[in-house]
N, C-alpha and C positions, 0 to 999 in steps of 0.2 A: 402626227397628232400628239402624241407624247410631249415634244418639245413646244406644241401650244400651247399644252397641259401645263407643263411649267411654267411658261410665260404668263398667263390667265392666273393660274394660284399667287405668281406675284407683283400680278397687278392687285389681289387683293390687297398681298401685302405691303406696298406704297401707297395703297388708299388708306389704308389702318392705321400707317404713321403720318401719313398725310393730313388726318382730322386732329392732329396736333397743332397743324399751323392752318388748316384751312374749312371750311363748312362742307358739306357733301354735296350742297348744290356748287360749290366751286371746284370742286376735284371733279364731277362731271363736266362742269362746262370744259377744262380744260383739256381733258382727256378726249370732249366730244371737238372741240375746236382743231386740237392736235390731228387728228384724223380726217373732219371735212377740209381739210389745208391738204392733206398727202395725199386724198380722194380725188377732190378737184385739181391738184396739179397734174395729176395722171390722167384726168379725164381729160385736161387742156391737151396735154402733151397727142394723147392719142386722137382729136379733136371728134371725142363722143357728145353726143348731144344727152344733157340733163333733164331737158321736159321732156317728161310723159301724158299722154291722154289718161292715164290712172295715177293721175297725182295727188288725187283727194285719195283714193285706198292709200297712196305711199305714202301719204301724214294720217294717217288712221294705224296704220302700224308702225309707224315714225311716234307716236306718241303714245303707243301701248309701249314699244319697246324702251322708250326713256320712261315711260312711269317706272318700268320694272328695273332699269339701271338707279334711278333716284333713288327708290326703296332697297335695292342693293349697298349703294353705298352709306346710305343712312344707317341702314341696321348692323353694316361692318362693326360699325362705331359703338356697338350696344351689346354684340354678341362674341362669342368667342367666332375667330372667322371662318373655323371648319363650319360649327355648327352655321353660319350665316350661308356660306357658301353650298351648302348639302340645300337649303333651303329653298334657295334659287334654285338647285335642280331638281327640283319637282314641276319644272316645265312641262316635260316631256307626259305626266300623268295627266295636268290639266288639258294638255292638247287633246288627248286621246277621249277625253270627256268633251271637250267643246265639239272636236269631230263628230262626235256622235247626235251631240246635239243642234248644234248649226249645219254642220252637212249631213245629218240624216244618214252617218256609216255606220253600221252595224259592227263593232268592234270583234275581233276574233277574239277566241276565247286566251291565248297567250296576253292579250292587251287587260282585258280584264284580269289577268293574273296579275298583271304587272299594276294595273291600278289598284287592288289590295293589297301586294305587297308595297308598293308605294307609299300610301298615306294609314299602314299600318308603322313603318318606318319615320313618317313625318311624325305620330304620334306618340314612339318611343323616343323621340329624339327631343321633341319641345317637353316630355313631363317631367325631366331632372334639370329643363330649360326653365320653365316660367315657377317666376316668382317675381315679388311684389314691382322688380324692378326692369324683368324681362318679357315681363306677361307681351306688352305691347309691339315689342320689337319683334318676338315671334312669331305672332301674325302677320306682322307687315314683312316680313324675312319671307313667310309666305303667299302673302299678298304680290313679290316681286316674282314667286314662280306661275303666281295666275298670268298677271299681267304680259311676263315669257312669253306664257303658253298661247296667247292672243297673238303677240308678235306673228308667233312660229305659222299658226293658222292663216294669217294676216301674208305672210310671206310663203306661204305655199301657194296660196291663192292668186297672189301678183307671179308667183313662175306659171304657173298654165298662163298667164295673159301673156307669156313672153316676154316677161321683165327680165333686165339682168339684173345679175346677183349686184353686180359694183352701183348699180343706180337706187337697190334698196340701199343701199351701207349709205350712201352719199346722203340720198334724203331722210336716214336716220341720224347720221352725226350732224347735219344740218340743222335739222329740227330739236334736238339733244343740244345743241351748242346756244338758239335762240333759249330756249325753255331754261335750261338750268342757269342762262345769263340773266335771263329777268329774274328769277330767282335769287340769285349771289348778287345782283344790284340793289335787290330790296334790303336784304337782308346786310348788306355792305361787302364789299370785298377787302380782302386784308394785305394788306401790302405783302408783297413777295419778297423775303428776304432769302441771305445765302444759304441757310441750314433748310430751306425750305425749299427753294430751285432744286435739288437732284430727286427727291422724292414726285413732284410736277412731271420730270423727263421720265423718271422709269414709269409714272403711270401712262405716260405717253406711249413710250418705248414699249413695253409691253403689252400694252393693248394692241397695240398696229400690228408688231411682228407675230402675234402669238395670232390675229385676226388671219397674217400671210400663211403662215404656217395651216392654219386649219383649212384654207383656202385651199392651198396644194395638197395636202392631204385629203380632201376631198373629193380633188378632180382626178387625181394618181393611183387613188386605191379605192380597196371594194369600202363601200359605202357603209355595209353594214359591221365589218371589223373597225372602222374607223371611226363611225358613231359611237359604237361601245366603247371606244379608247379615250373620247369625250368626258367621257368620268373618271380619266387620271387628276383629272383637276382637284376633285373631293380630296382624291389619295395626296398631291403634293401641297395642298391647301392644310391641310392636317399635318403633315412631316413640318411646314414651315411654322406652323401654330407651336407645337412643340419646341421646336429649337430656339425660337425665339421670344415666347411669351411664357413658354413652360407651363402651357396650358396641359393641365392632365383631365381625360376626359374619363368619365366611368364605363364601365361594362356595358350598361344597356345603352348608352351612345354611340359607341363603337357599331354595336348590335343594328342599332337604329340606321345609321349611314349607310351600312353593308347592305341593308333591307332598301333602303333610297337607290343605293347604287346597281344592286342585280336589278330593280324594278325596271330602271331605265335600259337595262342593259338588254331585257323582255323582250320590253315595248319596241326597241330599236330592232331585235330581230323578230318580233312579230308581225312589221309594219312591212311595207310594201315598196318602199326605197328609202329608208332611210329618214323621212322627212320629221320622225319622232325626237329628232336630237338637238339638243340646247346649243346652237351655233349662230348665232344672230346678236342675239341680245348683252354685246359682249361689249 
C-alpha cells in the first residue's frame, strides 16, 4: 500500500506538469485509455466475459467516478497538489453520510467522529485556500470527494450483486476514456510532442501499477491496516509538492490535512470491512 501511495502521489505529479502541454480532459482520456487497453487485454487473455446484467449501475458509478477524476485533474491545475489531493480524500466522509442516507445505516458513533473531524479539517484547510482566485477550485477539489464518495457507495453496492472488482475498473476506464475523449475533441486535442510523451507514460505508468499494487494489497492484508495506509498518499503528495514546487504550506494547513487524514483513518476502522477507503476512484 505504501508503494501505491507513491505511485498515486506521482500520478499527481505527471498530471501537474502535464497541464503544461495538455487540458485535463486530455490527461484523463489518456491515463483512462492507457488502462481500459491493459483491462481488456487481460480480460481477453483470461477470456472473461464483460457484460453484466448490472450494466446500467456499472455506468452510473462509471460516471460518478470520472466526474470525480475530471474534477481531480482540473483542480491539480489550480491548487497547490497536497492541498488538491487532501481534497479528494474526503471521500471516505461523504460515503459515510450518503450511507446513512441512501441506505438508511445508522452510522456508529466512531463514523460520526470521523465526519466532524473530517470537514472540520476540510474547513481549516480551504480558509488560508480560497481567495479571489481559488475560491472556485476548492469547491470543485471538493465537489471530486462527493462525487468519490458516490463511486465508493456505487461500488459496494455492485460487490454484494457479485460483481468483480476488474469488471467495475474495466467499465470505469471505458467510460472515463469515451467521456473525457468527447471532451478533449471539443475542446481540441494538442498535438503530442517529445517533451510531452514521458509525462503521458508516467501518468499511465502510475496509475496502472499503483491501481496493481493497492489491488494486492488489499487481497494479502488486513483490510483495515491497509485502508488506513491509503492515506500515505496525502503524506508523499505533500513531500513531492515540496521538493519540487517548493510549495510551503502554513501551520493551520498542515493542521487541517492531519484532521483530513486521522478522519479517514476513523471512518476506516469504524466501518465494518473496510469499504470506507478511497480506492476506486483512481
Amino acid at each position: 500500500m505504501l508503494v501505491a501511495g507513491v505511485l498515486f502521489a506521482g500520478m499527481g505529479v505527471f498530471v501537474k506538469l502535464g497541464l503544461k502541454y495538455f487540458s485535463s480532459s486530455e490527461l484523463v482520456f489518456y491515463r483512462s485509455l492507457f488502462g481500459v487497453v491493459i483491462v481488456f487485454l487481460v480480460v481477453r487473455a483470461n477470456g472473461l466475459a464483460v457484460y453484466s446484467p448490472n450494466w446500467k449501475l456499472h455506468v452510473s458509478r462509471s460516471l460518478a467516478g470520472f466526474s470525480g477524476m475530471m474534477l481531480l485533474f482540473y483542480v491539480i491545475g489550480r491548487l497547490p497538489l497536497s492541498t488538491a489531493t487532501t481534497l479528494n480524500y474526503t471521500s471516505p466522509l461523504f460515503l459515510v453520510i450518503l450511507s446513512a442516507l441512501v441506505l438508511k445505516q445508522r452510522p456508529k458513533p466512531g463514523l460520526v467522529l470521523a465526519v466532524v473531524l473530517g470537514f472540520a479539517g476540510v474547513v481549516l484547510l480551504l480558509r488560508p485556500t480560497f481567495n479571489a482566485n481559488q475560491t472556485v477550485a476548492g469547491l470543485l477539489g471538493l465537489a471530486s470527494g462527493f462525487f468519490a464518495g458516490v463511486a465508493y457507495l456505487t461500488t459496494k453496492h455492485l460487490g454484494r450483486l457479485g460483481e468483480p472488482g476488474w469488471r467495475v475498473v474495466f467499465y470505469f476506464t471505458l467510460v472515463s476514456t469515451l467521456g473525457s475523449g468527447a471532451f478533449a475533441w471539443i475542446e481540441g486535442f494538442h498535438e503530442i510532442r517529445q517533451e510531452g510523451l514521458p509525462v503521458l507514460l508516467g501518468v499511465g505508468v502510475c496509475a496502472t501499477l499503483g491501481q496493481l499494487a493497492m489491488t494486492h494489497a488489499y487481497h494479502a492484508g488486513d483490510t483495515l491496516t491497509v485502508g488506513s495506509l491509503a492515506y500515505s498518499t496525502v503524506v508523499f503528495t505533500t513531500l513531492f509538492s515540496i521538493v519540487i514546487w517548493q510549495d510551503t504550506l502554513p501551520i493551520t494547513s498542515w493542521l487541517a490535512m492531519g484532521l483530513i487524514v486521522v478522519s479517514g483513518i476513523v471512518a476506516a476502522r469504524s466501518g465494518s470491512s473496510g469499504d470506507l477507503m478511497p480506492q476506486a476512484c483512481k
